[in-house]
C-alpha positions in Angstrom: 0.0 0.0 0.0 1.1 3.3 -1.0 0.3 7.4 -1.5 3.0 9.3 -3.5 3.3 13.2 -4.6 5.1 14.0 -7.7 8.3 16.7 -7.2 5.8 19.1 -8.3 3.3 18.3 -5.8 5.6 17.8 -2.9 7.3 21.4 -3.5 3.7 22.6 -3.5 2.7 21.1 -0.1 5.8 22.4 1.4 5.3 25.8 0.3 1.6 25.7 1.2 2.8 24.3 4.6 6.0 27.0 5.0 3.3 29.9 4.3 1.2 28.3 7.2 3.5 28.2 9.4 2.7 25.3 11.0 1.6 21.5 10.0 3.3 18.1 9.5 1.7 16.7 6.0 -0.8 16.8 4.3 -4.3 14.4 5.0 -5.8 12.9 1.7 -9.0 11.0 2.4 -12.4 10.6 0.5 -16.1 11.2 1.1 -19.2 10.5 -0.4 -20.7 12.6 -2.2 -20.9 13.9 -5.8 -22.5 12.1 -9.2 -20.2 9.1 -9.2 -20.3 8.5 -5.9 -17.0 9.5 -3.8 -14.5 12.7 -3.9 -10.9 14.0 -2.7 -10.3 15.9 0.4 -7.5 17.4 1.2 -6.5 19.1 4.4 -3.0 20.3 6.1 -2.3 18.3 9.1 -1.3 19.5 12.8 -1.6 16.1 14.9 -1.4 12.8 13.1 -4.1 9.9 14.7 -3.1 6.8 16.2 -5.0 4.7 13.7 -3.4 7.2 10.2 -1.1 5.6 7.7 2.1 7.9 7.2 3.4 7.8 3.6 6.7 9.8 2.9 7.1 11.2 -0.5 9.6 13.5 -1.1 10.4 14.9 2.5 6.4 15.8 2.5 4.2 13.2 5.1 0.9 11.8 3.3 -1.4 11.3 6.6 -4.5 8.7 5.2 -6.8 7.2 7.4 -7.5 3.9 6.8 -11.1 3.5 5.5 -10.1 6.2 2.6 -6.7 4.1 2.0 -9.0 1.3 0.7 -10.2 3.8 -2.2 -6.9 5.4 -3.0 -4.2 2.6 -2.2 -1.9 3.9 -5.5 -2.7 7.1 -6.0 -0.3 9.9 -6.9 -0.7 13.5 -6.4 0.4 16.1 -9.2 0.4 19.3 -9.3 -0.1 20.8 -12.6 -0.6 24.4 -14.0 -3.0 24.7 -17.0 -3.6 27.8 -18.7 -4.7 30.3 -15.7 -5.5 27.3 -13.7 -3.5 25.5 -11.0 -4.7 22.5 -9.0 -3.5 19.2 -7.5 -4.8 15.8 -10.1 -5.3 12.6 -8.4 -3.6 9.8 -10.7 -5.4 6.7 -8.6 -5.6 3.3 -10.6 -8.4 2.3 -8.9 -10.9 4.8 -10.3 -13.6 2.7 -12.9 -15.8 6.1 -13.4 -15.7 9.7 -12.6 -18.8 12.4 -13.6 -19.1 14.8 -16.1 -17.5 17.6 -14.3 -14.2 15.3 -13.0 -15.2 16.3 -9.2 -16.4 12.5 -8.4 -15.0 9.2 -8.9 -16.8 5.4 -8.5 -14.3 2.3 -7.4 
C-alpha cells in the first residue's frame, strides 16, 4: 500500500505548509458525495491519529486514514498548472468512473 506526490506536488505542499507556518503533511481522504459516488479531500495536518497511515514522499508526510486508504491505495498526487489554472490531479488506478465535471469518482 502506497500514496506518493510527484516533485511538483511535494514542493507545493511544502510551500503551502511554510506559508502556514505550522503543520506536518498533508491528509488525503475521500467522502461521499458527488455524481459518481465518492470525492478527494485534502487538508494540512497538525496532529497525526493513532490509527493514520504515514506515507513519505519527497520529505512531505501523506497522513491517510485507513477507510479512505482502501479507495486510494496507489494514487499519486500532481500538481499541474494549466492555462490560468493550477490545482493538484489525483492519478489513482483504482478509479472505474468519474462524472461529467471530474469532481467524483466510482471504485
Amino acid at each position: 500500500m502506497a500514496i506518493s506526490l510527484t516533485e511538483t506536488a511535494a514542493k507545493r505542499v511544502q510551500k503551502f505548509l511554510a506559508n502556514r507556518g505550522k503543520g506536518v503533511g498533508l491528509r488525503l481522504g475521500v467522502k461521499t458525495t458527488g455524481c459518481s459516488g465518492m470525492a478527494y479531500t485534502l487538508e494540512f495536518v497538525d496532529d497525526i491519529n493513532a490509527e493514520d497511515v504515514v506515507f513519505d514522499s519527497h520529505d512531505v508526510k501523506v497522513i491517510v486514514d485507513p477507510k479512505s486508504l482502501v479507495y486510494i491505495d496507489g494514487t499519486e498526487l500532481d500538481f499541474a498548472k494549466e492555462g490560468l489554472n493550477e490545482g493538484f490531479k489525483f492519478n489513482n488506478p483504482n478509479v472505474k468512473d468519474e462524472c461529467g465535471c471530474g469532481e467524483s469518482f466510482t471504485v
